[in-house]
N, C-alpha and C positions, 0 to 999 in steps of 0.2 A: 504493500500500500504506500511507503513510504516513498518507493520510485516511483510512482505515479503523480504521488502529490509532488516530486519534485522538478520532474516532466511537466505538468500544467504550472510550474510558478518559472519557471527557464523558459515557454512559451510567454506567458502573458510581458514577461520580463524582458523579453526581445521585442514583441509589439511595442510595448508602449516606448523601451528605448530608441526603436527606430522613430517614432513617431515624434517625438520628443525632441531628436535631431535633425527632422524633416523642418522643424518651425524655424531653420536658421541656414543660409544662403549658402555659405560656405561649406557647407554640409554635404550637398547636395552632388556634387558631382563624386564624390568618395564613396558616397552611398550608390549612388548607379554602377558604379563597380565594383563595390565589395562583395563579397561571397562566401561560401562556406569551407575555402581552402586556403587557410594559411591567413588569413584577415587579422589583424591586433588592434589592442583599442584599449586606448588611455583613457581615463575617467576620474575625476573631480567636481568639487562644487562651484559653482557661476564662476565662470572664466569671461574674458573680454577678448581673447585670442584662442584658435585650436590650438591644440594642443599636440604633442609629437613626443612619442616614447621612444627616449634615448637609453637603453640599460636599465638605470634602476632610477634615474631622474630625469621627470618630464621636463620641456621646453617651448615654450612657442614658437611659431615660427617667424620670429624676430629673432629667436636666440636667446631669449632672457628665462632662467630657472624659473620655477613656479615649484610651487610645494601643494602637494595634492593634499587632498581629505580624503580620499578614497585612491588606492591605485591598486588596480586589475593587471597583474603582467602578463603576457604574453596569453590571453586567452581569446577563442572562438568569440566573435561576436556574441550568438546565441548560448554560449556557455555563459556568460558574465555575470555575475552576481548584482545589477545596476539597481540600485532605489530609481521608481520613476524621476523624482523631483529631483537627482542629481543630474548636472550639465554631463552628457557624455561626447566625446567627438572623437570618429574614427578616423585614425592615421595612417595606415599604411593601405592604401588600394592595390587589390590583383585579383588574375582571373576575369573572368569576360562573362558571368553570368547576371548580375547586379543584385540589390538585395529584393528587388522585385518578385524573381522564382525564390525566395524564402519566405514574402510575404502572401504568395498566394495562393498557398494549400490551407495557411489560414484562415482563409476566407471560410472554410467549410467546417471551421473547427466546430469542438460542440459545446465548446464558452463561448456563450455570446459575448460578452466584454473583449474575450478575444477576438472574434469576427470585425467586432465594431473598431475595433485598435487599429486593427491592419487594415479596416477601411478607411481610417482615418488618416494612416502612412502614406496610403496608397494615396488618398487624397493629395494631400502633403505635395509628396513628390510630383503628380500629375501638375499641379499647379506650375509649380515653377517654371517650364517654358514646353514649349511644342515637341521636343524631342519627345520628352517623358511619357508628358500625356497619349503621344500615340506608340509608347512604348507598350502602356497599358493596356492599349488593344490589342494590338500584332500579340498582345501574351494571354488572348485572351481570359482575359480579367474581368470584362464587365460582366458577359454570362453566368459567371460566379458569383459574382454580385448579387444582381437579379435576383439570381437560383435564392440564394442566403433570404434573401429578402421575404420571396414571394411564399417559397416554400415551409422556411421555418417562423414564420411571422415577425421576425425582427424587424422594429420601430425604427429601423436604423438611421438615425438620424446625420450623422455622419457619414453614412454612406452618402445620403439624399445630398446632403450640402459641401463637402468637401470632396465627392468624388465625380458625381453627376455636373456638377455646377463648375469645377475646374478641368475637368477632361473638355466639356461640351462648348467651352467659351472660346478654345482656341480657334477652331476651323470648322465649317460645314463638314468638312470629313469624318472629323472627329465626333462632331454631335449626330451625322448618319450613325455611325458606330453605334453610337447607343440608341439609338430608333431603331436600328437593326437588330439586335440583342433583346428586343423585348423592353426595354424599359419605361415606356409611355404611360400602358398599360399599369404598370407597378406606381409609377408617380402619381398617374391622377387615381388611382384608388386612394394614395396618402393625403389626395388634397380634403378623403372624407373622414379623416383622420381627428378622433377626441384631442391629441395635442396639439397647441397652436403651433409649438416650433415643428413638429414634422411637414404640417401643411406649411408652413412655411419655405421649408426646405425644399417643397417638392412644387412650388412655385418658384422659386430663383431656379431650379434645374430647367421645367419649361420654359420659364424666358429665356434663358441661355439657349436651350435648343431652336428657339422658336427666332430668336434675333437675328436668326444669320440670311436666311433666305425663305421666300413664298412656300416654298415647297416644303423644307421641313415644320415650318408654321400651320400649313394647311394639314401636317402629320398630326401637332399638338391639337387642332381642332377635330379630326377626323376621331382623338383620341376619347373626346367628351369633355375637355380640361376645361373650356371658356366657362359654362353655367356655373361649373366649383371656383371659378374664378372671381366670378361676380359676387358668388355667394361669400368668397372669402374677403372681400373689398367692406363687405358688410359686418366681417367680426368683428369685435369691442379692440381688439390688441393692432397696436399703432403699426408694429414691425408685419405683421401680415398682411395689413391693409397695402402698405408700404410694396411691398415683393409682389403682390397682388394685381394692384394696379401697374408695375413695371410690367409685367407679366402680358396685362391684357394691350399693354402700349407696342410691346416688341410683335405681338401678333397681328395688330392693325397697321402696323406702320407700311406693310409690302404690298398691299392691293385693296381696291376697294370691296372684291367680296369678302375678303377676310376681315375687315373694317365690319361691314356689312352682320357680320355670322357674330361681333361683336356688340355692334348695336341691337341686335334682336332676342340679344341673352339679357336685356335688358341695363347693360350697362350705364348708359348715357348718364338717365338719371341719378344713379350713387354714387357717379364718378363729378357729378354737378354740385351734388350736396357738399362735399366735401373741399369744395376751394376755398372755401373761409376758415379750414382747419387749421389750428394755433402748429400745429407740427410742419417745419418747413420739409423737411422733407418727404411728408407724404404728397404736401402740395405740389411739387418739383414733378412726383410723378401723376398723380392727377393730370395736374394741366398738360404733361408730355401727352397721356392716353387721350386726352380730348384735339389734340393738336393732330394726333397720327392718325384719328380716326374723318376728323375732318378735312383733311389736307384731300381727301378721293374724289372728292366729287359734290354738287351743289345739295343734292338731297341728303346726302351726308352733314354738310356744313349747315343745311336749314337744322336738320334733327337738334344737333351742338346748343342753337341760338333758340331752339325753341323749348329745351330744357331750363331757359330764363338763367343763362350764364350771364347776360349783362343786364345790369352794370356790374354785377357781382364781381367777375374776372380784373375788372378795371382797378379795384384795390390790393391786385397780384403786381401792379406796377410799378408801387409805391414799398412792398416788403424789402426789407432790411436783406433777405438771401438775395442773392446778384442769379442764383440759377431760377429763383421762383420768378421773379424780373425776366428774363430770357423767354422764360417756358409761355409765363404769359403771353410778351410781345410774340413768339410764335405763334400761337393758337389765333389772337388776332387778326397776325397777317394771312394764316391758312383759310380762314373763314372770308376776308377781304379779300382776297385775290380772285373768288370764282365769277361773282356778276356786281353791276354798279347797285343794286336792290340790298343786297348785303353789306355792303360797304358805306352806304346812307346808312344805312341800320348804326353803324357804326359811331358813325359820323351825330346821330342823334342821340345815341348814348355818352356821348363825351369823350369818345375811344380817342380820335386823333387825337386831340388836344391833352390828352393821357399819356399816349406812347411820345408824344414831342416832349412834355418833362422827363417822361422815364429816359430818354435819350440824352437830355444834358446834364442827368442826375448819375450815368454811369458810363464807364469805360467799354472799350477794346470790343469782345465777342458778345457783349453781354447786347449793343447798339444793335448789332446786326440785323434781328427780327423785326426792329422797330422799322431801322431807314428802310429795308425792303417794302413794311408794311405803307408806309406812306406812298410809297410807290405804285402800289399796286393799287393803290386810292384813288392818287392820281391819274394813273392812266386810264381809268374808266370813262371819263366825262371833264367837261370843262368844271362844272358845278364841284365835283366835288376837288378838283385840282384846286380852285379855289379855297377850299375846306379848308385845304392844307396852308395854302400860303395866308388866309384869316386868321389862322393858327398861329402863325410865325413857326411853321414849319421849316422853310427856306434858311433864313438865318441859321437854323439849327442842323440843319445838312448841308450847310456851307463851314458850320465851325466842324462839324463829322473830314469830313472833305480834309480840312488842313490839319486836323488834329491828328486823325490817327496813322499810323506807322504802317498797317497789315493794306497792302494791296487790295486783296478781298476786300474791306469791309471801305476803301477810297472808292472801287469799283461799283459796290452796290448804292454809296451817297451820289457817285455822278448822275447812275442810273437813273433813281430817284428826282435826281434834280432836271431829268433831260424828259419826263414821264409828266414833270410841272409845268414846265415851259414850253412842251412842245405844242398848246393848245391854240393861244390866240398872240397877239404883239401884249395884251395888258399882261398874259402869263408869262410870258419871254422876259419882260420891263420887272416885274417882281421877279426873276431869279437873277436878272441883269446887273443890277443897283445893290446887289450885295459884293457885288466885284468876285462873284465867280468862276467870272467866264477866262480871265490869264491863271486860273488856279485847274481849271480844265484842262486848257491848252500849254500849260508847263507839264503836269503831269501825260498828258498825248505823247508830249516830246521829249522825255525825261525818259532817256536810256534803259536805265535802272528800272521802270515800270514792267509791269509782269502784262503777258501781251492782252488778258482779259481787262487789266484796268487802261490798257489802250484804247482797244477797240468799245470800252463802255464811253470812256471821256470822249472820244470821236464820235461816235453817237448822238453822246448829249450834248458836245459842239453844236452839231449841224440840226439836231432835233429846235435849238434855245434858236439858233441865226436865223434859223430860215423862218421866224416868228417876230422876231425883235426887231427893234425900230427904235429903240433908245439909243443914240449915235454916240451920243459919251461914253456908253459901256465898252461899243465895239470900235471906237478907234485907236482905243489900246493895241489890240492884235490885228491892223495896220501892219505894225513894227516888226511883230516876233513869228507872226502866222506861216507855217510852209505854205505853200501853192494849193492844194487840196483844203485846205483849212479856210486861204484867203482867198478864194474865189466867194463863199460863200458871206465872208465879211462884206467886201466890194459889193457885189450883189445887194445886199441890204442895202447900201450906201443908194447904191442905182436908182433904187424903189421910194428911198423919201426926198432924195434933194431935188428932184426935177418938180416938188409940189410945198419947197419947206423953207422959205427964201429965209428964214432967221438960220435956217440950218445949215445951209450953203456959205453966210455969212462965215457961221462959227468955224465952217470947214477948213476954210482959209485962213483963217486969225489962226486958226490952233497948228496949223500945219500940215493938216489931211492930206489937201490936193496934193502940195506939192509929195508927200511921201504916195501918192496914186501915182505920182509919173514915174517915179520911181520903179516902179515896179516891172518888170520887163515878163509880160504875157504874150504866149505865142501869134501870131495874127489869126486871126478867125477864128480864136478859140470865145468859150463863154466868159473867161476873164475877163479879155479884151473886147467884148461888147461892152460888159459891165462900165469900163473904162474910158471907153468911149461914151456911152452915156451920160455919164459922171461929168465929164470937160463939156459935152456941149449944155452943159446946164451955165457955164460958167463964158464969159467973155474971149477971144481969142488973146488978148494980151495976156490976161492973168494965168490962162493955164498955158501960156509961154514960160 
């Protein structure tokens, strides 16, 4: 009897050691090659360096002595006498089998504690990077899993959360893997599970699975997971609601019928009720699942507005997290972007003039959904372009414009700005008069520009010119404009001075014309109408 019991504490004692070493980085590559031939392992309490058995006194590997609390010589890893709660680190690595084939006969052991250990090792090491994780597979590991799971009813919660939710996060490959193996079917049984942390568990493993693509999303549906999802959105405990609603967000986010399979499980509405929750980060994910579900499509996006999320949403713009800010200005811009009916909706709830503070109340990525969202406003209709520059929108994407550093986010304020302007001369003259327009055309021609915030500033160039008519804005870029840029300047010139004699005056007093002779346009091209135009408004001595 005695060698029995000391066979099951030499097992549990190897589990939890390995597992125990799994939770530190340096670890990790020693343990993928350790093995059961010739392995040693030095052992002590909270170290700040591994450790490396020299004879008969440890060393780090700096070199510097260390005095143990405990030291094991020369022993078998799984022979080792280790307290869990002592620091162990193995030192010498060989052999080519890893400690993988020692952890997964484990799996089937008939201590649960042990099963759960070694699913927690196995977690562990899965984590750490992509190698690992599909080490796990190729050793077929998850079927043992499962099997442990389904078979002998273990609540395994660390399987569900450390092993499922870090293998399945690296690659579509890796989470086929476990869709392949059975595992769906084992999750959402746990999500009908009396403990909150198991449903728990077995909702971060389907978002994991479900995040990566349509298909294995449509697996997690096909599975019966969304209704237990919903249902769990509705527990009292913050952290399920939490993993819940990620859950239901990663599944909507690929297409509108998976959207779609989400809205009909009844989601909308408990995912609505809770935007005003004190907990930011369930809010963070709320507003994601309302944003992924409306971004598909207009009856999507009615569903969203007709849960009576505004003006509710409009106080997510103003919270102290910078993500609940984001997530908000998201959901905003996904629901304004599909028709001008929704975006007046908007617009009468106080929304624009909402996302234009949240915009110069924060930084960097957090902008992003906002200037988009104005955009998308804007481009509907003249009415609501206006909306925006009533707002003092303009100003506020004109400082986005010179403020921020990331190309992206210079790209989406042109955008925006070229969506305002591009409607009438009174919309061109409001984005004009903020002295946007050399802030455009620097950035066009500024080397260093990544080629989409090119092509957006050229855009929004020619979208503001071929509208404008405010001649002080554009005789600036006169001077700096390439050819392609100043054809369209000139042009404008063309259009108001042959009918603007105070403007013609100015032309000359300020030094227009003569920088129009300047200019050397090929003959019969459209420049050189423009240019021509231009001089016979004007006396033949003067434009001598």
């Amino acid at each position: 009897l005695a060698v029995f019991e000391q066979y099951q504490k030499a097992r549990t004692q190897f589990v939890q050691t390995v597992a125990e070493l799994a939770t530190r980085s340096q670890n990790i590559e020693t343990l993928q090659n350790a093995v059961n031939n010739g392995c040693r392992i030095g052992v002590q309490g909270p170290v700040t360096a591994p450790i490396e058995v020299t004879g008969k006194t440890p060393i780090d590997f700096s070199g510097n002595k260390v005095e143990p609390t405990l030291q094991k010589e020369s022993l078998p890893l799984w022979q080792a006498d280790l307290p869990f709660a002592d620091r162990a680190v193995i030192t010498k690595s060989c052999g080519k089998g890893g400690v993988m084939s020692l952890l997964r006969p484990l799996l089937l052991d008939v201590v649960p504690t042990i099963q759960q250990t070694a699913a927690l090792a196995l977690g562990r090491l899965a984590n750490y990077n992509d190698d690992l994780a599909e080490a796990v597979v190729k050793g077929d590991i998850l079927p043992q899993l499962v099997y442990s799971l389904a078979e002998q009813n273990v609540r395994n919660f660390y399987f569900l959360k450390q092993f499922n939710c870090q293998v399945g996060k690296h690659s579509p490959q890796l989470a086929q893997a476990i869709v392949d193996c059975g595992a769906l079917d084992t999750l959402v049984i746990c999500l009908e599970d009396f403990d909150p942390g198991v449903k728990e568990a077995a909702a971060w493993a389907l978002g994991y699975i479900a995040r990566h693509n349509a298909e294995l999303s449509q697996a997690v549906v096909d599975a019966g997971a969304v209704p237990l999802l919903v249902l769990c959105i509705q527990e009292p405990e913050i952290a399920l609601k939490r993993i819940a609603a990620s859950a239901l967000s990663d599944i909507s986010k690929h297409s509108p019928e998976l959207a779609q399979t989400v809205v009909d499980a009844g989601a909308i509405a408990h995912l609505a009720q809770m935007i005003l929750n004190p907990d930011a980060k369930l809010k963070r994910q709320v507003l994601s699942a309302l944003s992924q579900i409306a971004k598909h499509s207009v009856d999507l996006a009615e569903m969203a507005v007709e849960a009576e999320i505004f003006p509710v949403v409009l106080t997510c713009l103003k919270d102290s997290d910078e993500y609940v800010k984001k997530n908000a200005a998201t959901l905003i811009r996904e629901i304004a972007k599909h028709t001008p009916e929704l975006s007046q909706l908007i617009v009468n709830a106080g929304g624009v003039a909402a996302v234009i503070d949240c915009i110069g109340n924060c930084k960097g990525n957090v902008r992003l959904p906002g200037i988009m969202m104005l955009g998308y406003v804007a481009a509907h209709s003249e009415n609501l372009a206006m909306a925006v520059i009533i707002s003092k929108g303009v100003p506020q994407l004109s400082i986005c414009l010179s403020e921020e550093r990331e190309d992206h986010i210079k790209a989406a304020a042109a955008w925006a700005l070229g969506q305002i302007g591009r409607h009438t001369p009174e919309h061109a003259r409001a984005v004009a008069v903020t002295n946007v327009l050399p802030v455009l055309l620097s950035l066009y021609m500024e080397t260093e520009s990544s080629e989409d915030l090119q092509v957006k500033t050229k855009k929004a160039l020619k979208n503001i010119l071929q509208k404008c008519t405010y001649l002080p804005a554009l005789e600036p870029l006169l001077h700096d404009a390439p050819p392609n840029i100043l054809k369209h300047v000139v042009g404008q010139f063309s259009k108001v001075l042959p009918h603007d004699s105070k403007a013609r005056r100015l032309f000359v007093t300020s030094g227009g014309l003569k920088k129009v002779q300047e200019i050397k346009a090929e003959p019969g091209s459209l420049l050189q109408e423009y240019i021509n135009t231009i001089n016979n408004c004007y006396p033949e001595e003067i434009v001598r």
